[in-house]
N, C-alpha and C positions, 0 to 999 in steps of 0.2 A: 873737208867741209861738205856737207850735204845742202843739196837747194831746198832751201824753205820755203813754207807756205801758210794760209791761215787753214786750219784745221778746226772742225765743226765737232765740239766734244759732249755728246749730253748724258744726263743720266735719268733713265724713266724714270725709275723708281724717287727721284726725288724732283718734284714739279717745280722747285728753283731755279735747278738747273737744267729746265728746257729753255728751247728758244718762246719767250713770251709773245714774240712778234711786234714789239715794238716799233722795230724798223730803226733803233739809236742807229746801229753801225753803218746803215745806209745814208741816215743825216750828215754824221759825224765825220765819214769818209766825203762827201759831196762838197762839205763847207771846207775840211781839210786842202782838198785840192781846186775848189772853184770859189770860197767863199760866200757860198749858197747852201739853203735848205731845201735843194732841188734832189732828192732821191733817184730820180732817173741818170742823175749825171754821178752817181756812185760809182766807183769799180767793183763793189762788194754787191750783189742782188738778193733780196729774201726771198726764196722761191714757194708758193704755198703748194702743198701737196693735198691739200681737203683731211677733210675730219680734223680743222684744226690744228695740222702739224704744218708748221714752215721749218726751211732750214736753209741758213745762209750758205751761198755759193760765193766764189772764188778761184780764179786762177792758181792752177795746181802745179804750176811749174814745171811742165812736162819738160822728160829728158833732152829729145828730140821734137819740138815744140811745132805742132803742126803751121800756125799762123807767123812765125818767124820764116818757114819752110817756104811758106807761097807767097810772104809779101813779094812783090813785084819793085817795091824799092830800097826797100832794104830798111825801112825807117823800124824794126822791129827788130832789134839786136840783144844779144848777152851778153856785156862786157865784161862778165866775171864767167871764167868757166862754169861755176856751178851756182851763179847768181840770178837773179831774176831777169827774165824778157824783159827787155824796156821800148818806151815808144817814143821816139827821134819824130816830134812832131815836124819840124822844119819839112822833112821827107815825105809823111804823112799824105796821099791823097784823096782819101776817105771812099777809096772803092770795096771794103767791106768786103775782101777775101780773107780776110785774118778772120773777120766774124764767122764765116761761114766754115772755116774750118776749126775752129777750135770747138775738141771734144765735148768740151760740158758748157759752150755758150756765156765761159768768163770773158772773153774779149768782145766789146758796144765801139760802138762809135755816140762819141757823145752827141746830143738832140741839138743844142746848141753851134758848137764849132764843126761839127760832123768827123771831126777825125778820131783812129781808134785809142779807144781805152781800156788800161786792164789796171789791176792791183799793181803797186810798185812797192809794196808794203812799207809804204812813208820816208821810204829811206833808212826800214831796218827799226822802226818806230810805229810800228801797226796801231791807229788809232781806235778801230772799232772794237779790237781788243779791249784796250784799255777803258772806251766807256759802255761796252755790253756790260749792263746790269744782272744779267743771268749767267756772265762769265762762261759761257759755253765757245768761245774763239780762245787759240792756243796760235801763237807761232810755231809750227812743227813740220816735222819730214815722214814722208811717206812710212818708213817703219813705227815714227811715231804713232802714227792714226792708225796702222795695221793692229798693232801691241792695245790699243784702245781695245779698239774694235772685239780683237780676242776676250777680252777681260769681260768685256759686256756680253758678250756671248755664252761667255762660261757662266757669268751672274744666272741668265737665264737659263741655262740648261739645269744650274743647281737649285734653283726655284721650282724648276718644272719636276725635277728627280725628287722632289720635297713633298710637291702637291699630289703625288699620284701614287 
């Protein structure tokens, strides 16, 4: 079994399947796990990059997971070999060394309670998945998104070998 994760899938060439920028998945995920339409209390983030492109971020499931590594209490654990980080709020005392180590800035400490938050993907139930309207989230593993990646890649080299 390989550790999953959500995976950000788009395709230029069709303006459907970009991220709109809606922000559902950050609603969707907020109300999921707090009951609110508070975005900030997401674990999923849409990050804007300018000229109009956003792309949602996500805990990526690292092998050896840096912010499990330095929690100082341990409340950051993987109870499946190869399953998600989870966060043992009980433990939790919201000193924000998980935030500052995690690579891509998926682990918050929520605004509210102050202790850390990341994706837990529902319980295996990814909701932002299920209501992005531009279907650009995938539950998927690292070769997944590589094998993407490729393909899109190759799209455009054969586009570009076309135009020239």
């Amino acid at each position: 079994m390989s550790r999953k994760r959500i995976g950000y899938f788009e395709n230029k060439q069709d303006p459907e399947n970009i991220c709109s920028r809606c922000r559902m998945c950050e609603l969707i995920c907020a109300f999921q796990h707090h009951a609110v339409g508070n975005p900030r209390r997401a674990r999923i983030q849409v990050i804007t990059l300018g000229q109009g492109e956003d792309i949602p971020v996500t805990c990526l499931n690292c092998k050896d997971p840096p912010c499990m590594n330095i929690c100082p209490t341990g409340s950051l654990h993987r109870p499946e070999p190869e399953g998600m980080v989870r966060v043992q709020e009980d433990l939790c005392i919201g000193c924000a060394m998980c935030v500052n180590a995690c690579p891509v800035g998926a682990m918050t400490l929520d605004p509210v309670e102050g202790l850390a938050i990341k994706c837990d993907l529902c319980q295996r139930d990814p909701q932002c998945i299920l209501y992005c309207p531009a279907k650009v989230l995938k539950l998927t593993d690292a070769g997944q998104t590589a094998r993407h990646r490729m393909k899109g890649y190759a799209k455009f080299l054969q586009i570009a070998g076309e135009e020239s």
